[in-house]
Every structure is written in structure tokens, then in C-alpha cells.
Backbone as XML, in Angstrom:
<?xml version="1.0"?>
<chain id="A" units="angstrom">
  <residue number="1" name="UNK">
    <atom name="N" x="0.851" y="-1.171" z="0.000"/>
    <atom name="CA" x="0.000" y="0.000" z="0.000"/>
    <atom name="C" x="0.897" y="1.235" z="0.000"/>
  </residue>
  <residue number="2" name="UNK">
    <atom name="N" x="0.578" y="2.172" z="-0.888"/>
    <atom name="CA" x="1.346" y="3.285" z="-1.121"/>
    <atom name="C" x="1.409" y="4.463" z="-0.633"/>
  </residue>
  <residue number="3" name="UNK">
    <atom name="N" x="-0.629" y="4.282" z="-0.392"/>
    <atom name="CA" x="-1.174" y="5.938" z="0.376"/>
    <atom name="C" x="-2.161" y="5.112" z="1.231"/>
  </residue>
  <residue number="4" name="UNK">
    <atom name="N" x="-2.026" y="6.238" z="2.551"/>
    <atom name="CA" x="-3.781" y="6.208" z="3.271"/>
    <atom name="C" x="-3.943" y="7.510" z="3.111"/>
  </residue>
  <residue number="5" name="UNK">
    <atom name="N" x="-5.855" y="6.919" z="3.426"/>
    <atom name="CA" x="-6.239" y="8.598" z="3.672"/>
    <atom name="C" x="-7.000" y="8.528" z="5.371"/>
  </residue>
  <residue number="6" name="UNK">
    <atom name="N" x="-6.233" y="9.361" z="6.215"/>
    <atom name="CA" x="-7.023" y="9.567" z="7.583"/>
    <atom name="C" x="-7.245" y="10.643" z="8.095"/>
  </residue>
  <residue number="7" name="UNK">
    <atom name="N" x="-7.740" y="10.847" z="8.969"/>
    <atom name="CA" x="-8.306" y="11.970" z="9.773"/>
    <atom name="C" x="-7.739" y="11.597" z="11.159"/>
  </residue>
  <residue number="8" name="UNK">
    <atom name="N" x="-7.667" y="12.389" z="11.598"/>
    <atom name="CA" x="-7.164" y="12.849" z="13.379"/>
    <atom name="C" x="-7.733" y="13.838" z="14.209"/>
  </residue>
  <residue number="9" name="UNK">
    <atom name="N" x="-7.603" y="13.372" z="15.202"/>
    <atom name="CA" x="-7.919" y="14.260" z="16.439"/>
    <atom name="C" x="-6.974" y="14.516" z="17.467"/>
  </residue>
  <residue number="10" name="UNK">
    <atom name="N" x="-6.491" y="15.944" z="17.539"/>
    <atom name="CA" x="-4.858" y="16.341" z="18.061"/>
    <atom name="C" x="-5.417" y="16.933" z="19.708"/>
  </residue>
  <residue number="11" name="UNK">
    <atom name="N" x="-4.867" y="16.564" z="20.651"/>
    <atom name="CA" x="-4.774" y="17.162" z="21.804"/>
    <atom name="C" x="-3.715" y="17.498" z="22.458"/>
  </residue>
  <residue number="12" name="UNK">
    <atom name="N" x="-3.144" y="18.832" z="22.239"/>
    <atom name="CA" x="-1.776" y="18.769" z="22.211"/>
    <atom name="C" x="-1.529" y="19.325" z="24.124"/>
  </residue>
  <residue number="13" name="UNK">
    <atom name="N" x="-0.041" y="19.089" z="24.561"/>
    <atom name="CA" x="0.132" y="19.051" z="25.697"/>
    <atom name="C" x="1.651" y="19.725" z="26.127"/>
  </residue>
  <residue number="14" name="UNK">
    <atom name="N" x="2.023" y="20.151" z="27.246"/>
    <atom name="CA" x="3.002" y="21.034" z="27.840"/>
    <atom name="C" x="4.038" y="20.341" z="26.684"/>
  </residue>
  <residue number="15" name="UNK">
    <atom name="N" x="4.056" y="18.924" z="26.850"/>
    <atom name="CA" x="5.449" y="18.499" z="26.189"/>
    <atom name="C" x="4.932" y="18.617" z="24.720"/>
  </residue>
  <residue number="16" name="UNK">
    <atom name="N" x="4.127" y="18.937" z="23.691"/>
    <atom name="CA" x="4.430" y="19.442" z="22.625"/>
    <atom name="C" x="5.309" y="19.961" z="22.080"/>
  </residue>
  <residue number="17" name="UNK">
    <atom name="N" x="5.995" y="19.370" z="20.475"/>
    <atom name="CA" x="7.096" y="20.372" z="20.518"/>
    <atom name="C" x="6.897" y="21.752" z="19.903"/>
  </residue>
  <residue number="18" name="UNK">
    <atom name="N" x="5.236" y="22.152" z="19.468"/>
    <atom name="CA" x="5.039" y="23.242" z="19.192"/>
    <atom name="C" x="3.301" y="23.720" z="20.234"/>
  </residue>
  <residue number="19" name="UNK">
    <atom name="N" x="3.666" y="24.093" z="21.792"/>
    <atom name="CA" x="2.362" y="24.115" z="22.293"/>
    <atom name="C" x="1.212" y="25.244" z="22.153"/>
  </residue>
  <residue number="20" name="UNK">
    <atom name="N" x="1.055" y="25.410" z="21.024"/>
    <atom name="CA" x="0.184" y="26.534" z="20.348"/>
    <atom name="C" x="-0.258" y="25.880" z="19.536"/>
  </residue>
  <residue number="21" name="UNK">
    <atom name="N" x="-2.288" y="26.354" z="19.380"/>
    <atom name="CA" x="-2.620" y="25.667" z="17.581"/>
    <atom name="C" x="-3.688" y="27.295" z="17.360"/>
  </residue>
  <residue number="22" name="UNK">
    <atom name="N" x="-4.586" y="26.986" z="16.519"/>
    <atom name="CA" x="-5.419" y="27.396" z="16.075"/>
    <atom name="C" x="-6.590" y="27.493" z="17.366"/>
  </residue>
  <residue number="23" name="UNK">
    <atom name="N" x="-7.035" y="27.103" z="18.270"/>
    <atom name="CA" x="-7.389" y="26.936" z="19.420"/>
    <atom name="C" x="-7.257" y="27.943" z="20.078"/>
  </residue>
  <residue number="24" name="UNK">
    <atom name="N" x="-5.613" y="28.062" z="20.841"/>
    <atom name="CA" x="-5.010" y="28.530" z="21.451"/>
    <atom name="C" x="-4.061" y="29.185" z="21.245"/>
  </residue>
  <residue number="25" name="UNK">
    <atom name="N" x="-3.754" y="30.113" z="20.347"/>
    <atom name="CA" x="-2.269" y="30.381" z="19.320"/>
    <atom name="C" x="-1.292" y="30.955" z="20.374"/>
  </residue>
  <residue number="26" name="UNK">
    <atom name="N" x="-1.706" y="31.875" z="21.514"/>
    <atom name="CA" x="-1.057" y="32.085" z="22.878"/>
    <atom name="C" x="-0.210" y="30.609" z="23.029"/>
  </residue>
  <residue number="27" name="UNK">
    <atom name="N" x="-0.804" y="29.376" z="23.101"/>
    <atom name="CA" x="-0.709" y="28.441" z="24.086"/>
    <atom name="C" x="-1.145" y="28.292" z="25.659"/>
  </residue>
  <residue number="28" name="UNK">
    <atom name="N" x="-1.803" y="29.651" z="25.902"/>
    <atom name="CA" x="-2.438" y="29.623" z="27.535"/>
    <atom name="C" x="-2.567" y="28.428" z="28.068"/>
  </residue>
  <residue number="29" name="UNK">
    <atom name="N" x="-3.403" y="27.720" z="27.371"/>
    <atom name="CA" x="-4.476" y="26.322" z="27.794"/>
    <atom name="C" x="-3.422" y="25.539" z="27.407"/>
  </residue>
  <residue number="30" name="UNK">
    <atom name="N" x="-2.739" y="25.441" z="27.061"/>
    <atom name="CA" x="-1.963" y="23.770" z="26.251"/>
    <atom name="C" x="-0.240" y="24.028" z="26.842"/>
  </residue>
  <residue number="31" name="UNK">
    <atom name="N" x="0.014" y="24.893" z="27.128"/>
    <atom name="CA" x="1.657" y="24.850" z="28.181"/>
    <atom name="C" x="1.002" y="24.821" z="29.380"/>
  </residue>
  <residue number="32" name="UNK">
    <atom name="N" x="-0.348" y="24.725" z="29.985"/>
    <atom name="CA" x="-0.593" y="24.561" z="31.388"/>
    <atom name="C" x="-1.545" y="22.805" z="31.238"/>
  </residue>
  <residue number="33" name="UNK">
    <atom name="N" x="-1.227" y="21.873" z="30.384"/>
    <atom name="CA" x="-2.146" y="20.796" z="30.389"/>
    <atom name="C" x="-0.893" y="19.748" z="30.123"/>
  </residue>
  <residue number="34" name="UNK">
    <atom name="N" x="-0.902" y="18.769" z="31.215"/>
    <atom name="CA" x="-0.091" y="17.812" z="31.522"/>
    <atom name="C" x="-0.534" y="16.895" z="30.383"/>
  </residue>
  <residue number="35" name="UNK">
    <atom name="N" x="0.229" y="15.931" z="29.699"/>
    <atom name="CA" x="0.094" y="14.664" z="29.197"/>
    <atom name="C" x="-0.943" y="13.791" z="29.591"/>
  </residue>
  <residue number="36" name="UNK">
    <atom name="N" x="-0.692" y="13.766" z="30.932"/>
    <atom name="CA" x="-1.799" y="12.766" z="31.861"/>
    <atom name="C" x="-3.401" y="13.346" z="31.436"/>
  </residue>
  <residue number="37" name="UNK">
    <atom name="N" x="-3.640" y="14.558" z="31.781"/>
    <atom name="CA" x="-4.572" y="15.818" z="31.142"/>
    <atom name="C" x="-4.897" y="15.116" z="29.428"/>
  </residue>
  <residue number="38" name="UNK">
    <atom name="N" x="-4.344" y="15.687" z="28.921"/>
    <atom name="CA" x="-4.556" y="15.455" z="27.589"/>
    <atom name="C" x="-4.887" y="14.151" z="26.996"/>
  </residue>
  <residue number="39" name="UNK">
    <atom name="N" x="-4.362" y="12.918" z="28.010"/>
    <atom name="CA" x="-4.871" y="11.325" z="27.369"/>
    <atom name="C" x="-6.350" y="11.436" z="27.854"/>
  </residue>
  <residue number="40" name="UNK">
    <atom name="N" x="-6.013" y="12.503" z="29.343"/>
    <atom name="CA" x="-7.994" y="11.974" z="29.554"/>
    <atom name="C" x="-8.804" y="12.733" z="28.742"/>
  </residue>
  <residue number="41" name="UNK">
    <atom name="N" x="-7.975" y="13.755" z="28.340"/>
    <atom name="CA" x="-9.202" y="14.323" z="27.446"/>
    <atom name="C" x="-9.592" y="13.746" z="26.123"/>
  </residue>
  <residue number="42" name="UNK">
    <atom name="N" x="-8.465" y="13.025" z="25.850"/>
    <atom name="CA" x="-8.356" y="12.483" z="24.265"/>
    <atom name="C" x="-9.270" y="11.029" z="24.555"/>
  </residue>
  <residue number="43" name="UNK">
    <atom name="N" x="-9.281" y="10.060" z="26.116"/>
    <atom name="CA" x="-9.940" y="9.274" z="25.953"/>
    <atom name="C" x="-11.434" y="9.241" z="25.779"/>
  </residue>
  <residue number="44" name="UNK">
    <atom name="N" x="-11.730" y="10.760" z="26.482"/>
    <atom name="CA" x="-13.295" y="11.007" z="27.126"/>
    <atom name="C" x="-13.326" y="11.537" z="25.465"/>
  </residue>
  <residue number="45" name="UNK">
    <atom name="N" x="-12.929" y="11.965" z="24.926"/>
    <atom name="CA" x="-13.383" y="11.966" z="22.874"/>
    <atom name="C" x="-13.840" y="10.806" z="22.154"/>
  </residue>
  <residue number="46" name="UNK">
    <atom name="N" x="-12.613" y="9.906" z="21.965"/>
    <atom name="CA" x="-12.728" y="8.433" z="22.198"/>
    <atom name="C" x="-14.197" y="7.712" z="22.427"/>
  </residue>
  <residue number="47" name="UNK">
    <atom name="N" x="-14.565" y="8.021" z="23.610"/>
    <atom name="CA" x="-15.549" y="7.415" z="24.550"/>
    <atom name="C" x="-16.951" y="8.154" z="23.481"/>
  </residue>
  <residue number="48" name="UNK">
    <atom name="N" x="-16.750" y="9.039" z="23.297"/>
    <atom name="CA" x="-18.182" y="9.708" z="23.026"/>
    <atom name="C" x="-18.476" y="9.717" z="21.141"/>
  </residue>
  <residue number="49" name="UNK">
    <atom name="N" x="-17.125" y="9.212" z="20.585"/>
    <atom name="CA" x="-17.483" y="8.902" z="19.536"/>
    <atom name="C" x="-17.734" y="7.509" z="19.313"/>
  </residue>
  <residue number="50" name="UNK">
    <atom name="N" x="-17.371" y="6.614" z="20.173"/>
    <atom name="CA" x="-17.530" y="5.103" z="19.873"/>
    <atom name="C" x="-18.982" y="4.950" z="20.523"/>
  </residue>
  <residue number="51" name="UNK">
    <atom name="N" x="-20.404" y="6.292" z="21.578"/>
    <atom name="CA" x="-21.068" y="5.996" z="21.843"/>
    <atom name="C" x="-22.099" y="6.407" z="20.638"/>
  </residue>
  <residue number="52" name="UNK">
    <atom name="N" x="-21.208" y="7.204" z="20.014"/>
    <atom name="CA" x="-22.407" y="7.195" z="18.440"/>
    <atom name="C" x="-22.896" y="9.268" z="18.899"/>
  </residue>
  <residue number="53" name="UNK">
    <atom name="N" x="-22.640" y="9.311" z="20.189"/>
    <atom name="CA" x="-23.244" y="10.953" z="20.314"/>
    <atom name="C" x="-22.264" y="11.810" z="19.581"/>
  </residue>
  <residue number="54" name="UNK">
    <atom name="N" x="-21.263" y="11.403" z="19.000"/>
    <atom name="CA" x="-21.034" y="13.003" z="17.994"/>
    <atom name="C" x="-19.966" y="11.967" z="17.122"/>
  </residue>
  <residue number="55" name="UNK">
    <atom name="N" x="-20.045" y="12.820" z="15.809"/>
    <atom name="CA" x="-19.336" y="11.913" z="14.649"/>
    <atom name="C" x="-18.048" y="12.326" z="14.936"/>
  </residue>
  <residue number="56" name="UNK">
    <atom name="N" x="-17.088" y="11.550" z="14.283"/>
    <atom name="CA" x="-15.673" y="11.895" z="14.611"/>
    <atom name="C" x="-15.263" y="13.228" z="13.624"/>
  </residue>
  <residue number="57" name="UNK">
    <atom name="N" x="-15.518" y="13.782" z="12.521"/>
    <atom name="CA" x="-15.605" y="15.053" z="11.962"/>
    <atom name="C" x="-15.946" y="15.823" z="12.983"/>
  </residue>
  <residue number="58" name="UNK">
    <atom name="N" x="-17.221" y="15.873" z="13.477"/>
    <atom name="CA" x="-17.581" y="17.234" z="14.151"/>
    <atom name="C" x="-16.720" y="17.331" z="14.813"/>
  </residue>
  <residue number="59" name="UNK">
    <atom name="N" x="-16.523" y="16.667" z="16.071"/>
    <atom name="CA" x="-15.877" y="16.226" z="16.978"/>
    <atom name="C" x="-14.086" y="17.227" z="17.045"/>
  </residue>
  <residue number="60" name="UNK">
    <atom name="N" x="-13.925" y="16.264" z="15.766"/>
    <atom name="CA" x="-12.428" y="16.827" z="15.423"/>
    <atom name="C" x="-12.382" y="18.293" z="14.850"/>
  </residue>
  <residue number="61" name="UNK">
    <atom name="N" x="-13.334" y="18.603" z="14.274"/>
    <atom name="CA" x="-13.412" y="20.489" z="13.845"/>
    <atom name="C" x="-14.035" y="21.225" z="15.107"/>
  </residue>
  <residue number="62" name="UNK">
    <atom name="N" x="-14.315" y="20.724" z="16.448"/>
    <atom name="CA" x="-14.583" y="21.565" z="17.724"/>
    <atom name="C" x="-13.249" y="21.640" z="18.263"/>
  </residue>
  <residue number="63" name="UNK">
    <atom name="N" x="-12.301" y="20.580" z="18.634"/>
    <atom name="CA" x="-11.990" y="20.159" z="19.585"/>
    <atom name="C" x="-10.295" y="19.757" z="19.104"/>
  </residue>
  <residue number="64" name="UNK">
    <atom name="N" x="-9.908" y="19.694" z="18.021"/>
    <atom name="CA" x="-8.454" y="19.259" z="17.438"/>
    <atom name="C" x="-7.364" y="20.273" z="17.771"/>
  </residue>
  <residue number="65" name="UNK">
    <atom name="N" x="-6.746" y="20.422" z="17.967"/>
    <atom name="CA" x="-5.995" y="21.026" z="18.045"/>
    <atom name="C" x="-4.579" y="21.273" z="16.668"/>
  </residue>
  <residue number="66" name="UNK">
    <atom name="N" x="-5.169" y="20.803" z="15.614"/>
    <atom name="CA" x="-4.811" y="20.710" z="14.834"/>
    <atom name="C" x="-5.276" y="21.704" z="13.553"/>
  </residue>
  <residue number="67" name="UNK">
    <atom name="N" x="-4.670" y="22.237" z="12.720"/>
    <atom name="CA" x="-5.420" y="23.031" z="11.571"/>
    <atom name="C" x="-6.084" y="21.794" z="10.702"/>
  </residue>
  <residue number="68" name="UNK">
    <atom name="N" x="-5.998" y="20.904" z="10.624"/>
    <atom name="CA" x="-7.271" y="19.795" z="9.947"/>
    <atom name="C" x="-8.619" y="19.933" z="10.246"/>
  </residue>
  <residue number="69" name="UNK">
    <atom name="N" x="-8.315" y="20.269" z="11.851"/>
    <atom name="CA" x="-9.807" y="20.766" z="12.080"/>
    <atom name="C" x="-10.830" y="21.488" z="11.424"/>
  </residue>
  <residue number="70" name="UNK">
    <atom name="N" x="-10.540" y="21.717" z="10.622"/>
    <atom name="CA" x="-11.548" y="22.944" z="9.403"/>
    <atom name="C" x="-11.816" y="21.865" z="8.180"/>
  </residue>
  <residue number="71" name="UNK">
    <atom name="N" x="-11.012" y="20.464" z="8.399"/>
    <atom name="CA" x="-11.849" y="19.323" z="7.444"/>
    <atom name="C" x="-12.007" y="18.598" z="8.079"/>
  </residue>
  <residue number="72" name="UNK">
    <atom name="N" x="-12.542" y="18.508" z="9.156"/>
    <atom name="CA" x="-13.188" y="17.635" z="10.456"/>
    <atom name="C" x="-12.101" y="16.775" z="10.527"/>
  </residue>
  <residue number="73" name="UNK">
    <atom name="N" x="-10.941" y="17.226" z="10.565"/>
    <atom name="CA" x="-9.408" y="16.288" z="10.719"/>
    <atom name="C" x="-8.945" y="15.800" z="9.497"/>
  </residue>
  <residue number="74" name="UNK">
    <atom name="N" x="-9.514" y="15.622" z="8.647"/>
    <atom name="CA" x="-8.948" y="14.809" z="7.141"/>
    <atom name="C" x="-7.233" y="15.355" z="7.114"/>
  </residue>
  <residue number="75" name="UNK">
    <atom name="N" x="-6.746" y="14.735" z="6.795"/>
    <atom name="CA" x="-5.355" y="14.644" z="6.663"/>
    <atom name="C" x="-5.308" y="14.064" z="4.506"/>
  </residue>
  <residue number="76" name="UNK">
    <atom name="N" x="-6.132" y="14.357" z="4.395"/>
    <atom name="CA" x="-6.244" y="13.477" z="3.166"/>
    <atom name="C" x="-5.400" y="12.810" z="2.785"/>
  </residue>
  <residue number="77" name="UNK">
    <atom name="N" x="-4.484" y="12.127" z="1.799"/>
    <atom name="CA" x="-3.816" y="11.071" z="1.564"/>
    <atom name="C" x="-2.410" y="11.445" z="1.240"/>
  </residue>
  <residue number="78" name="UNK">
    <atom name="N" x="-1.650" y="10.307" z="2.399"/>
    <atom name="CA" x="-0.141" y="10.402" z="2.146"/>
    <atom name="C" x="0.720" y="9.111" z="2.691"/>
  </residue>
  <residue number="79" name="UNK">
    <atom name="N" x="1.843" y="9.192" z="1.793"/>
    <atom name="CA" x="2.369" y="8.106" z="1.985"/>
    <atom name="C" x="3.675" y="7.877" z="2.902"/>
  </residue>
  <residue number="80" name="UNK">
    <atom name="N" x="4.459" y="6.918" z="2.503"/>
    <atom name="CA" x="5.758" y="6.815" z="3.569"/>
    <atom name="C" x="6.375" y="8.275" z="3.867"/>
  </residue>
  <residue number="81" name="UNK">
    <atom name="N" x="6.715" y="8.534" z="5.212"/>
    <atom name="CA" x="7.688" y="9.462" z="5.073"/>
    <atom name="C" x="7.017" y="10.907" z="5.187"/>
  </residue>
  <residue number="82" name="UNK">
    <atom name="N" x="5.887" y="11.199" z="5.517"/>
    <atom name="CA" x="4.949" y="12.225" z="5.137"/>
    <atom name="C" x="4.868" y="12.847" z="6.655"/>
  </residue>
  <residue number="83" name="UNK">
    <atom name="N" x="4.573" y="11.974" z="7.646"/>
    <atom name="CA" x="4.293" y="12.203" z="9.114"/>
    <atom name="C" x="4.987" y="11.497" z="9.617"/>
  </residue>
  <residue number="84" name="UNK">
    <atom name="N" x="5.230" y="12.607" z="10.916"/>
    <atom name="CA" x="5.908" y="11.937" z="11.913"/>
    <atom name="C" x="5.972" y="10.625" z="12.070"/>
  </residue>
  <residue number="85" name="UNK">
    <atom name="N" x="7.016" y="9.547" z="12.012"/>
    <atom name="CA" x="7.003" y="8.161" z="12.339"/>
    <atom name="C" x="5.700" y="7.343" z="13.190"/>
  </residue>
  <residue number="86" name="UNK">
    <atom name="N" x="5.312" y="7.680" z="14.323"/>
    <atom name="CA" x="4.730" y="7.264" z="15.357"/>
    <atom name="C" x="3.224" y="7.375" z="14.690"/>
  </residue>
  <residue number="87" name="UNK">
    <atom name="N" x="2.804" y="8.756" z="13.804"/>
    <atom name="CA" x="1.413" y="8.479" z="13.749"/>
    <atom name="C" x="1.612" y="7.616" z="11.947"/>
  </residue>
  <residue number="88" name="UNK">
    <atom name="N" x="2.449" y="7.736" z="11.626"/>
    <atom name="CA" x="2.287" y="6.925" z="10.206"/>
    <atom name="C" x="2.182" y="5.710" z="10.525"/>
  </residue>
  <residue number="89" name="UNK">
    <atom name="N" x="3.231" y="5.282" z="11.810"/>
    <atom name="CA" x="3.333" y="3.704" z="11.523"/>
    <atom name="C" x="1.194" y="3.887" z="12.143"/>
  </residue>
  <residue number="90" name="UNK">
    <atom name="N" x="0.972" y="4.406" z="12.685"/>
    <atom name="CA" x="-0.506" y="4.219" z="13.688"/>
    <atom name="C" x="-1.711" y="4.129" z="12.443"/>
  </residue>
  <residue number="91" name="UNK">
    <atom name="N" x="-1.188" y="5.085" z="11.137"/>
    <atom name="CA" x="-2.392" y="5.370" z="10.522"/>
    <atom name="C" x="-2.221" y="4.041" z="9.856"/>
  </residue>
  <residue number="92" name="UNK">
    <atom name="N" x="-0.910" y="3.688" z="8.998"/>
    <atom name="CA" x="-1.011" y="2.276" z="7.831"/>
    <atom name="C" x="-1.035" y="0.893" z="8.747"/>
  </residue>
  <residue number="93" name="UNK">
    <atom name="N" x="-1.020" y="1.264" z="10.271"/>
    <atom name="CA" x="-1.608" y="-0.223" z="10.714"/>
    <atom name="C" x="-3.290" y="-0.307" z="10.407"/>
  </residue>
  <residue number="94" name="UNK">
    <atom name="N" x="-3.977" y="0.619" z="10.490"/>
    <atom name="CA" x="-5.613" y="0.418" z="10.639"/>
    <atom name="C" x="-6.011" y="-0.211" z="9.526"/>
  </residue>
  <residue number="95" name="UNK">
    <atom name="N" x="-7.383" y="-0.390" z="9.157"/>
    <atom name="CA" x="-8.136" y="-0.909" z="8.052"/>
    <atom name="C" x="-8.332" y="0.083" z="8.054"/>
  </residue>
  <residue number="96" name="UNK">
    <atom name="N" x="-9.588" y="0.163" z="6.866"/>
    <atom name="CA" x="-10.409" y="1.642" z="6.488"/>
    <atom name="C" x="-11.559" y="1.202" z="7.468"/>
  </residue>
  <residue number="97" name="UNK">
    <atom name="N" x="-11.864" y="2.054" z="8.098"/>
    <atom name="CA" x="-12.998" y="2.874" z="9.118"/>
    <atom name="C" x="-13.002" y="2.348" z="10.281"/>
  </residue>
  <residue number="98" name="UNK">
    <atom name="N" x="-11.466" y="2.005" z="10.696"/>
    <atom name="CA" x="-11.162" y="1.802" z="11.822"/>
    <atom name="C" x="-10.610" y="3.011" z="12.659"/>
  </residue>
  <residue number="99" name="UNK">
    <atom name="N" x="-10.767" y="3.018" z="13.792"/>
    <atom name="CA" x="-10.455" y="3.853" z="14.415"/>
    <atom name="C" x="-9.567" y="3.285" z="15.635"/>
  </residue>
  <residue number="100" name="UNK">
    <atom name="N" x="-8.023" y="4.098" z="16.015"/>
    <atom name="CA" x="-6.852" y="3.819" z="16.790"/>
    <atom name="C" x="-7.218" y="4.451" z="17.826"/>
  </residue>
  <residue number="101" name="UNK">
    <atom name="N" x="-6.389" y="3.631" z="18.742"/>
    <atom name="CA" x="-6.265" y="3.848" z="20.004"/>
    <atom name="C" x="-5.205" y="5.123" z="19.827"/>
  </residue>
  <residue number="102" name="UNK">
    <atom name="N" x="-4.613" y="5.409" z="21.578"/>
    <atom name="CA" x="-3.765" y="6.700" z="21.765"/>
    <atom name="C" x="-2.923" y="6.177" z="21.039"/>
  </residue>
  <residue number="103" name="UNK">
    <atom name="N" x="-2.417" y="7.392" z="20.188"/>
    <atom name="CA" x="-0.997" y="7.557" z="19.301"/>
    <atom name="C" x="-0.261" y="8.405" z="19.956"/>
  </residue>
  <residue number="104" name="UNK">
    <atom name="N" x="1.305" y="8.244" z="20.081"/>
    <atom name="CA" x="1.838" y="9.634" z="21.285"/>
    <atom name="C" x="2.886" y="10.066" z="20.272"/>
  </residue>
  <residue number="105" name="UNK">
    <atom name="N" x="3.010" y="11.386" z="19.746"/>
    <atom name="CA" x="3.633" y="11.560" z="18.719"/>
    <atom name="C" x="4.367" y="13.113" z="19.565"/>
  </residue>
  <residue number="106" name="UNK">
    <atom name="N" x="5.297" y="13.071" z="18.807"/>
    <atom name="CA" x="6.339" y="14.889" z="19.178"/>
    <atom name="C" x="4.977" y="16.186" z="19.130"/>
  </residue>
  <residue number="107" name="UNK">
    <atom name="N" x="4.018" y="15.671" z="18.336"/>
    <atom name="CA" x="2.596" y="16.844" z="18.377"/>
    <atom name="C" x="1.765" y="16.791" z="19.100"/>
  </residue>
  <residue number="108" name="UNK">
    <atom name="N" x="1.705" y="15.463" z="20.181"/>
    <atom name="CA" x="0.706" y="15.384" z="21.280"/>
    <atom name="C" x="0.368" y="14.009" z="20.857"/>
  </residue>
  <residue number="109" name="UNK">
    <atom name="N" x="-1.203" y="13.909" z="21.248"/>
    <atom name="CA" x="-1.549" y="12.425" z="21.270"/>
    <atom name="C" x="-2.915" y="12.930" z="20.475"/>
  </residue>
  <residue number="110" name="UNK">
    <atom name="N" x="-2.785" y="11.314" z="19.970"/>
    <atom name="CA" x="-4.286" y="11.712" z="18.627"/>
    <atom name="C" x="-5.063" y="10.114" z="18.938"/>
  </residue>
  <residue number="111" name="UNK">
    <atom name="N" x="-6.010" y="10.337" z="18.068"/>
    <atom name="CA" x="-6.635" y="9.430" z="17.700"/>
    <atom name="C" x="-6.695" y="9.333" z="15.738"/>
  </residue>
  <residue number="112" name="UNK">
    <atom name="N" x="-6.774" y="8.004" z="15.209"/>
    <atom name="CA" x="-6.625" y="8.437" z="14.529"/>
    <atom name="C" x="-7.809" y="7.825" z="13.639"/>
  </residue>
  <residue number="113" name="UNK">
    <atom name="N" x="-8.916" y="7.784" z="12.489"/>
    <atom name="CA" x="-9.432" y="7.456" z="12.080"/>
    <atom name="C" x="-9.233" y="7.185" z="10.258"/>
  </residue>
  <residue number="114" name="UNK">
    <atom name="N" x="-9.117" y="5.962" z="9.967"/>
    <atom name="CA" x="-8.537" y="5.766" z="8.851"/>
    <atom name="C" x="-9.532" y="5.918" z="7.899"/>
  </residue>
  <residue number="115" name="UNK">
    <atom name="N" x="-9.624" y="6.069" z="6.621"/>
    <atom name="CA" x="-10.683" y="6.606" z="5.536"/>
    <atom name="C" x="-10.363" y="6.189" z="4.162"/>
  </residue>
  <residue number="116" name="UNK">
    <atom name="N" x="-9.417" y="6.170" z="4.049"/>
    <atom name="CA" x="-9.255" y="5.413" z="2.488"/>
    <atom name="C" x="-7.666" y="4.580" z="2.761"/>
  </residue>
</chain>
């Protein structure tokens, strides 16, 4: 396989190596939110999209901390070498419309939802 296409959901944290997004461009909120912080927030996301109450798009354009957020996370399609090691190897393990557990990457921790 050459390309995926996925979407993510970024919750980024003190140890970020860039702790500012679109969110927060200060970083106020995200140089004062521990790791520990940020898995629970990323699990309680997790939790509420696997209960069916909010799709993983919306979800990820409220709440990402990522500029994807404005395509409900789409990362659209890329191949080896594109992303950080940790979430590539995370995205080309999934099937399509599977959704990963915590990924812990140099950008925080995601979830990641695979799509093509």
C-alpha cells in the first residue's frame, strides 16, 4: 500500500514540541495541560465517539488542536515518510474505518481514524 487517507484528532500538551494551535495560538491552555490531562481528554473523545453521540468530523473540527480541524481532521492522503514516524506507523496499521487507540507523537496524542 502506497497511500492512506485519515483523519485525526490532536490534543496537544506542555510536552508538545510546538504548544500553540489554532485553538489557542497564545498556548495559555496547552503549556498549562499535563500529558496525563490530555490522554484523559483524548480518551473522554474516544468514549463519546464510539457511543455514536457526535461523529468523529464534528468532533475533530470543535476540539483538534490541529489546523485539519476545518476538514473535520482529514489529513487526506499520504504516503511513507509524510508524518511523523509514530502516527504513520498508527495510521497504515488500521483498516479503512477503523479507528486507533492513543498515538503519542512529538505533536501530542491523537486518535486516529482511517478513511481510504
Amino acid at each position: 500500500m502506497s497511500e492512506v487517507r485519515a483523519s485525526h484528532l490532536l490534543v496537544k500538551h506542555q510536552g508538545s514540541r510546538r504548544p500553540a494551535s489554532w485553538r489557542d495560538p497564545e498556548g495559555a491552555v496547552i503549556t498549562k495541560r499535563s500529558k496525563a490531562a490530555a490522554l484523559d481528554e483524548l480518551e473522554a473523545y474516544r468514549e463519546q465517539i464510539e457511543s455514536g453521540a457526535v461523529t468523529f468530523a464534528d468532533l475533530a473540527a470543535k476540539v483538534s488542536d490541529c489546523s485539519s480541524a476545518k476538514h473535520g481532521g482529514d489529513l487526506g492522503f499520504f504516503g511513507p515518510g509524510k508524518m511523523q514516524k509514530a502516527f504513520e506507523d498508527g495510521a497504515f496499521a488500521l483498516q479503512v474505518g477503523e479507528m486507533s487507540g492513543v498515538i503519542d507523537s512529538d505533536s501530542g496524542v491523537h486518535i486516529i481514524l482511517r478513511t481510504a
